[in-house]
C-alpha positions as CSV (number, residue, x, y, z in Angstrom):
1,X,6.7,0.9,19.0
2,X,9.2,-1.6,18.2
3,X,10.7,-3.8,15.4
4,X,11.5,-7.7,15.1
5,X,13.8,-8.6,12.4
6,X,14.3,-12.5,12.0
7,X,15.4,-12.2,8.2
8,X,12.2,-10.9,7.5
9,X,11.3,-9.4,4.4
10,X,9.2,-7.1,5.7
11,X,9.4,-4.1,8.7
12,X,6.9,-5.3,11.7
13,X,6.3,-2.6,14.0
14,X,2.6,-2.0,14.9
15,X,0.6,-4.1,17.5
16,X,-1.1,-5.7,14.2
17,X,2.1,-7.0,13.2
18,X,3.1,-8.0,16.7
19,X,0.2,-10.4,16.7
20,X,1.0,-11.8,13.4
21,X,4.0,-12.5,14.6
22,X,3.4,-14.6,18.0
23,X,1.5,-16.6,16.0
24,X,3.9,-17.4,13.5
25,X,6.3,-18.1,16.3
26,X,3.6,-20.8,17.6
27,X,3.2,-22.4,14.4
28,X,7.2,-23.3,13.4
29,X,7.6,-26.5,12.8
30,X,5.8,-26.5,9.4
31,X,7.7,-26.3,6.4
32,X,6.6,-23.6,3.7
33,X,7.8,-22.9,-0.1
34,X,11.3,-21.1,-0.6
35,X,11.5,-17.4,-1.5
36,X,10.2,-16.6,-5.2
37,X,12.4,-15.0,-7.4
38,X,12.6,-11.4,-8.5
39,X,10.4,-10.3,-11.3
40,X,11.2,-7.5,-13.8
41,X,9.2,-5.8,-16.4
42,X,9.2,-6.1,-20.2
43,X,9.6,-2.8,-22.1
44,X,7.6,-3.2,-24.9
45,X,4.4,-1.5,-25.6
46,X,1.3,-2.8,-25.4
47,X,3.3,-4.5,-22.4
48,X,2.5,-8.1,-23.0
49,X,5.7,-10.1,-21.7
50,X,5.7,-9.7,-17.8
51,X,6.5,-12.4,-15.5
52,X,4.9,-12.6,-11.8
53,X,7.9,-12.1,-9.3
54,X,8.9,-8.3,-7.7
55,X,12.1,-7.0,-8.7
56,X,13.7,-3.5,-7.3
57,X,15.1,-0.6,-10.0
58,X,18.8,-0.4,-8.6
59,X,20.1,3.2,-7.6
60,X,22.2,3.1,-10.4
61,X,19.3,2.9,-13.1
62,X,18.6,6.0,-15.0
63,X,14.6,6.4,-14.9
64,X,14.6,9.1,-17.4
65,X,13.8,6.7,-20.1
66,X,12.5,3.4,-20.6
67,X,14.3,0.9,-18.3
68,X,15.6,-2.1,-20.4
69,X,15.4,-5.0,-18.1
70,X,15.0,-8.8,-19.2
71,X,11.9,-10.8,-19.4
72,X,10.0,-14.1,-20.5
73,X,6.5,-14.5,-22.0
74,X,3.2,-15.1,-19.6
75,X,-0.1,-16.3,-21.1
76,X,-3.0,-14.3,-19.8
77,X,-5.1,-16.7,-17.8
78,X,-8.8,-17.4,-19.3
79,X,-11.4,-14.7,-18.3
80,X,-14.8,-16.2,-17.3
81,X,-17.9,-14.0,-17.5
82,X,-19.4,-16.0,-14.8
83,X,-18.9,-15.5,-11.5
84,X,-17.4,-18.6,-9.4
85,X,-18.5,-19.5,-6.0
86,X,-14.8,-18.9,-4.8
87,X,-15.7,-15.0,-5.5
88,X,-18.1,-15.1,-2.9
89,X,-16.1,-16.2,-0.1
90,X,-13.9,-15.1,2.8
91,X,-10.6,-15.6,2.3
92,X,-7.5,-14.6,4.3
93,X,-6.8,-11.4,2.7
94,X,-10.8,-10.5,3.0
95,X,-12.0,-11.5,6.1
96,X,-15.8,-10.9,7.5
97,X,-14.6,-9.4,10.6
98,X,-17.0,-8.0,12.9
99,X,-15.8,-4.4,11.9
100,X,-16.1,-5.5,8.3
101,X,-19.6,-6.5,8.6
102,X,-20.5,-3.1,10.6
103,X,-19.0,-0.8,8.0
104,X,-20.7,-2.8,5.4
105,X,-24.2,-2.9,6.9
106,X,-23.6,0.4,7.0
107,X,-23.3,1.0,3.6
108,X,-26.0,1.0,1.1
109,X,-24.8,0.5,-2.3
110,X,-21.9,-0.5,-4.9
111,X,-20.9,3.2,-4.9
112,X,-20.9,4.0,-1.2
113,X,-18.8,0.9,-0.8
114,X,-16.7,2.0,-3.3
115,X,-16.4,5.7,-1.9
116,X,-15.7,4.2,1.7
117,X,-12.6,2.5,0.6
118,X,-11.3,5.1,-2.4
119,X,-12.2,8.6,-0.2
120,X,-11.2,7.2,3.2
121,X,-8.2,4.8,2.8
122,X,-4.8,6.4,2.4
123,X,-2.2,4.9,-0.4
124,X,0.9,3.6,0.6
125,X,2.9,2.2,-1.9
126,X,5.1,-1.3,-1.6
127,X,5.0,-4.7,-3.3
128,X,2.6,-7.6,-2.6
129,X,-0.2,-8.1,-0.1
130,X,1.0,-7.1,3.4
131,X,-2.3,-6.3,5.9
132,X,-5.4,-7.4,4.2
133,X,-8.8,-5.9,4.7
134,X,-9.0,-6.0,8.3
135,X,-5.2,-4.3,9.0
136,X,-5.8,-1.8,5.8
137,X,-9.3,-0.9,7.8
138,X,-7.6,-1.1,11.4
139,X,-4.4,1.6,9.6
140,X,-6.8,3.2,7.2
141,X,-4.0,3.0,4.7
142,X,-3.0,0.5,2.2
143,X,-1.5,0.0,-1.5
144,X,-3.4,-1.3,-4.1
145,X,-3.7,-5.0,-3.0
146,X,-4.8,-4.4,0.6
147,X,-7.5,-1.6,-0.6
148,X,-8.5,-4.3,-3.3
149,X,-9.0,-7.0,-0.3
150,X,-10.8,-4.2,1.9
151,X,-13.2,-3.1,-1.3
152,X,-13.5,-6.9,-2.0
153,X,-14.1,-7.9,1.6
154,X,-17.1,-5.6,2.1
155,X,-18.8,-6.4,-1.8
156,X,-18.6,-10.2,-1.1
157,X,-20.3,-10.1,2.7
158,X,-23.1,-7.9,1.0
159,X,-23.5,-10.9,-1.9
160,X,-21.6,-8.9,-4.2
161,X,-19.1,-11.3,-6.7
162,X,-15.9,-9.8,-6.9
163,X,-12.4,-10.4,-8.0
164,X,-8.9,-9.2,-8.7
165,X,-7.2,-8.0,-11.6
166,X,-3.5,-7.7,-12.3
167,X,-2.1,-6.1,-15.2
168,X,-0.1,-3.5,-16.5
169,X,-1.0,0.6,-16.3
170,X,0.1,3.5,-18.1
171,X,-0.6,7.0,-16.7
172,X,0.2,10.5,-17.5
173,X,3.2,11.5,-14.9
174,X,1.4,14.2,-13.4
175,X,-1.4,12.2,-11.5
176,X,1.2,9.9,-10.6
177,X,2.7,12.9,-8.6
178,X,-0.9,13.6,-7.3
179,X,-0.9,10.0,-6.2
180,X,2.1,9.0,-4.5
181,X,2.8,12.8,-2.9
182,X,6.1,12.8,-5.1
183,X,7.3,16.5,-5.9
184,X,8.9,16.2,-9.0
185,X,8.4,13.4,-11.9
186,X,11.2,11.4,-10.9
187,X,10.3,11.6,-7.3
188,X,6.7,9.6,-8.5
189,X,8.9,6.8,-10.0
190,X,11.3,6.1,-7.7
191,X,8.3,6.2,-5.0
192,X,7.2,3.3,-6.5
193,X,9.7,1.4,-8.1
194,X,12.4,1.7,-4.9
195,X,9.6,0.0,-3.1
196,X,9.4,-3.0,-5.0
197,X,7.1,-2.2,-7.5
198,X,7.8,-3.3,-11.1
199,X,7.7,0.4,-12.8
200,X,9.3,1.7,-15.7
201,X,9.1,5.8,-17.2
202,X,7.9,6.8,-20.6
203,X,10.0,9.5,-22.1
204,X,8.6,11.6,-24.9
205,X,10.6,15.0,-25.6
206,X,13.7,14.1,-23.1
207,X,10.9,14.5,-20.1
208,X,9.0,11.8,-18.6
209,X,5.0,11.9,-19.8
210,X,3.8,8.8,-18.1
211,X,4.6,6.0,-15.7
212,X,3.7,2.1,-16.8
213,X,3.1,-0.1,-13.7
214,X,2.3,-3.5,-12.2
215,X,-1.0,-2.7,-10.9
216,X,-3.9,-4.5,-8.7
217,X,-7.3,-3.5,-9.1
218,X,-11.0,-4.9,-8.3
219,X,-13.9,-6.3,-10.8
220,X,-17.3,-6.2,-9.3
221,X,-20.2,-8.5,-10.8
222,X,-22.9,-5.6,-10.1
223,X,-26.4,-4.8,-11.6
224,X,-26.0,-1.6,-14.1
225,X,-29.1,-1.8,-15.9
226,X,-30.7,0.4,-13.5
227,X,-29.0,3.3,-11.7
228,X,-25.7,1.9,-12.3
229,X,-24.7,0.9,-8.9
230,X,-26.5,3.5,-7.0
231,X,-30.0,1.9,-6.6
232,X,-31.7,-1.4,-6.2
233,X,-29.0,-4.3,-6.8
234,X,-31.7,-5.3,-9.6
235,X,-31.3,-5.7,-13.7
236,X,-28.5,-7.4,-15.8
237,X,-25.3,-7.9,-14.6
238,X,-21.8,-7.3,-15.5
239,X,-18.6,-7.4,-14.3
240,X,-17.1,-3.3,-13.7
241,X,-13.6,-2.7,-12.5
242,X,-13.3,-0.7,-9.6
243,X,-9.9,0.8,-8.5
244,X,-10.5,2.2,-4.5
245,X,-6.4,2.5,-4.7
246,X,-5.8,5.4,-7.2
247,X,-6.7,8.7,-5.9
248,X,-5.3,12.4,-6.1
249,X,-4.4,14.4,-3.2
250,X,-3.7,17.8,-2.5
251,X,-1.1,18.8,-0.1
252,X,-1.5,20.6,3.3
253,X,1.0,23.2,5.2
254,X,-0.3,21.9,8.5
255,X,0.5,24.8,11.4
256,X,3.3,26.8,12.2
257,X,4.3,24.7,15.0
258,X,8.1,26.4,15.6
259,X,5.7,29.5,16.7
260,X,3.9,27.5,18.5
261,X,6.0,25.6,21.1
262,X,8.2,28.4,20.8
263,X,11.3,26.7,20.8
264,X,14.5,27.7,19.1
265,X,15.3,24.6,16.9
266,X,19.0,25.5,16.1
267,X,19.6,25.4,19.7
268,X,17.5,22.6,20.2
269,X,19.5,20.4,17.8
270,X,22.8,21.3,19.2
271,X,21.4,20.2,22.7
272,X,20.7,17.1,20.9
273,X,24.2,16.7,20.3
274,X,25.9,17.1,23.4
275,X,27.9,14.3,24.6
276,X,27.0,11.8,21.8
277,X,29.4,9.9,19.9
278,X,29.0,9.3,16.3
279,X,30.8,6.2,14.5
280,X,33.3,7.5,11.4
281,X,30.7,5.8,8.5
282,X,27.9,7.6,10.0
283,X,26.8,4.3,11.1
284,X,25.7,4.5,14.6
285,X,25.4,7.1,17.9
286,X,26.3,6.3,21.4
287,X,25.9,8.2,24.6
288,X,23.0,9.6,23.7
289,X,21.5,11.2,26.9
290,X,18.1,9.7,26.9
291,X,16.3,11.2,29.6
292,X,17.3,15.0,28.1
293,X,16.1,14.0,24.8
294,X,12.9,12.4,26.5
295,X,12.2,16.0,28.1
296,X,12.3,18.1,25.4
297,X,10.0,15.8,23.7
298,X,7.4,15.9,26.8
299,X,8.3,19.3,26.6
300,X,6.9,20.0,22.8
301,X,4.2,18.0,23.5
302,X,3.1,19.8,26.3
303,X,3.2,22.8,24.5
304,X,1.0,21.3,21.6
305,X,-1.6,19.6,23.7
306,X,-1.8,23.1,25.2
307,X,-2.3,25.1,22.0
308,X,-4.7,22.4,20.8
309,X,-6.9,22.5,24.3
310,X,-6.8,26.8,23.6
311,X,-8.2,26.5,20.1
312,X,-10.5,24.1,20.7
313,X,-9.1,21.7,18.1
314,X,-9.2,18.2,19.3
315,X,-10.4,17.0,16.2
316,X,-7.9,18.3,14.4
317,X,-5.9,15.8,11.9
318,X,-2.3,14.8,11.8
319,X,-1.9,15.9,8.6
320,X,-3.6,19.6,9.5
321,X,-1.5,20.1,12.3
322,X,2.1,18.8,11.1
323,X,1.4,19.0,7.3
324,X,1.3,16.6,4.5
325,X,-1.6,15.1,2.2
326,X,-5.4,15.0,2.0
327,X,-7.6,12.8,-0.2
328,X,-9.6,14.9,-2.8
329,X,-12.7,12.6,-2.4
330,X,-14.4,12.2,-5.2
331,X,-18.4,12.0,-5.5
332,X,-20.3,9.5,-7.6
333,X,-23.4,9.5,-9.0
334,X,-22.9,6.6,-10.9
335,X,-20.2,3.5,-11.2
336,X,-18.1,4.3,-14.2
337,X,-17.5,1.4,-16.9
338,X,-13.6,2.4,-17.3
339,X,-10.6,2.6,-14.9
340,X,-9.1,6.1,-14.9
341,X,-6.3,5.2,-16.5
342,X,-4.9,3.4,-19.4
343,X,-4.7,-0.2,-18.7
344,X,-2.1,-1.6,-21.1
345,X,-2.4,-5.1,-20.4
346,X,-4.7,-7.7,-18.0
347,X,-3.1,-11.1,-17.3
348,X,-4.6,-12.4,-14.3
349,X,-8.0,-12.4,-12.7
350,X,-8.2,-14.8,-9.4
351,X,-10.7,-14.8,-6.4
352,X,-7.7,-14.9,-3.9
353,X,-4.4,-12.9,-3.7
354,X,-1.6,-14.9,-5.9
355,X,1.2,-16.7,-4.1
356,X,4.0,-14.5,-5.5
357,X,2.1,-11.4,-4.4
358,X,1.9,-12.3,-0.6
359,X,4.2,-10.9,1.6
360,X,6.1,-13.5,3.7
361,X,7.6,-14.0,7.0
362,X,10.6,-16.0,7.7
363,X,12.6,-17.3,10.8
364,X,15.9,-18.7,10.6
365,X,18.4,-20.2,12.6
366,X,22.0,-20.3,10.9
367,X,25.7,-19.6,11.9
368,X,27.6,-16.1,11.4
369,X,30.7,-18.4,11.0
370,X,29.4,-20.8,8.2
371,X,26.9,-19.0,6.9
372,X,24.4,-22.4,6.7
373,X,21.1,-21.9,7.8
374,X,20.3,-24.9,10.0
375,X,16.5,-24.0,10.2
376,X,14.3,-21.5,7.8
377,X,10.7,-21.7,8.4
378,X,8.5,-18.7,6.1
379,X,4.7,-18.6,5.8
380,X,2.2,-15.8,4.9
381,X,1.7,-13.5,7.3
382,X,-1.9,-13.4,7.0
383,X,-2.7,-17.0,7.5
């Protein structure tokens, strides 16, 4: 693993980033659009006065009310009941890939589609579109843009018209907890609002009853006449929102492993610490003995590769051996003709992901002393 940071805006450090990257590096030279600006949320309800650029609740904001924060007027775009050609085609948030088109061909109607991406895909929640369908299929995990390009990617190569939608949600606090993993109700906000999504809290009784939130989801232009989704793709047509993103989860122990290596972890930590400096501010460690840290670590993994081999558990999951969260798939026999959730408000419907919702990456070439940049180049890192 490791991490390049040239003034990015984002974290890189997986091989699918890596890539991304090299060919970024290739391609300077070209000039791309500045930054956007940050967007904030309007607190009025039905939420009608959003603008389009992310903006981050500061630590200092109280979230156990409604967050006051400035805002200026957008016009929801006209909705077409017809389907363009443009939501037909492959675009570079949903690429045909060959491991698109295998997973779709493997899949027989709307609803399996939909089931793939909503029981399989793991959320993750920060702002603005950051892998696309092929790196939210390669990670099997994504927020609610990425899952939207991966549900998106795999209705369009099977001649399926679909779109997204952006608007604003409201839901009751509780499934918000069962949806980002957060353990108490302020937890669930700041989960998604000190990533970068635009999220305020709805108080009622000095507690907080539901979360409203920018929100991405899917329409699909899909026979229901017959079967609704699950049968022949024959009968009228219509478009049906679809939201693979929002799912609950339930939350797993995982193993005992401090039985299992058998190691005393007090002791452990205080082995750690021999030798190692530590800067006043907490700000950095040097002398750190490498190679006895790299042992212990071979050490514990010996141990569990052991116990795994004993048990026969090879297939076991990360999240069953180490603890954390599980999908609670859910089983359709039918598409539904709601979102499960309140939607408060829709103001955007587009066959592509907008410009202020993709994540960018920038190089720049400045001076410490001056602080000029002498060179700034930034482009989408999915082009």
């Amino acid at each position: 693993m490791f991490y390049i940071c040239f003034n990015t805006n984002i974290v890189l450090c997986k091989s699918f980033y890596h890539k991304v990257v090299i060919k970024k590096i290739v391609e300077l030279g070209k000039l791309i659009k500045p930054v956007q600006a940050n967007q904030t949320l309007g607190s009025s309800l039905p939420h009608k006065n959003v603008q389009v650029e992310p903006s981050i609740l500061s630590k200092d904001t109280q979230i156990t009310g409604i967050n006051k924060m400035s805002s200026t007027e957008k016009k929801a775009s006209v909705f077409s009941n017809i389907p363009a050609e443009e939501d037909l085609k492959e675009t570079s948030e949903a690429q045909f890939t060959e491991e698109i088109k295998e997973l779709a061909e493997s899949l027989n109607s709307v609803i399996e589609i939909y089931e793939y991406v909503r029981n399989n895909i793991n959320f993750e929640a920060y702002y603005g579109s950051r892998k696309g369908a092929v790196g939210t299929l390669d990670q099997m995990a994504g927020n609610d843009i990425d899952q939207a390009s991966l549900l998106i990617s795999l209705l369009r190569y099977k001649g399926i018209p679909a779109r997204y939608v952006r608007g604003t949600i409201e839901i009751p606090v509780e499934k918000v907890m069962g949806w980002t993993g957060g353990e108490t109700p302020q937890d669930a906000v700041r989960i998604l609002a000190s990533l970068g999504i635009p999220t305020v809290s709805v108080v009622s009784g000095g507690k907080i009853s539901h979360v409203r939130t920018e929100h991405v989801w899917v329409e699909a232009y899909v026979p229901y006449q017959y079967y609704r989704g699950a049968g022949p793709m024959k009968g009228q047509k219509i478009w049906v929102p679809l939201d693979p993103s929002f799912k609950q989860h339930e939350k797993i122990e995982g193993l005992d492993l401090s039985s299992i290596i058998d190691i005393d972890t007090e002791a452990s930590i205080e082995g750690f610490k021999d030798g190692i400096i530590v800067s006043d501010k907490l700000l950095s460690v040097s002398r750190v003995n490498v190679q006895s840290v790299s042992e212990k670590i071979e050490n514990v993994d010996a141990k569990i590769e052991e116990f795994i081999n004993q048990k026969g558990l090879e297939k076991i999951k990360s999240e069953e051996l180490i603890g954390g969260k599980r999908i609670i798939p859910q089983d359709l026999d039918m598409l539904p003709l709601s979102l499960p959730y309140k939607v408060d408000a829709v103001y955007e419907k587009t066959s592509v992901v907008p410009k202020e919702l993709r994540e960018n990456i920038v190089f720049s070439i400045g001076s410490n002393y001056t602080g000029s940049n002498d060179f700034k180049y930034e482009a989408y890192i999915l082009d």
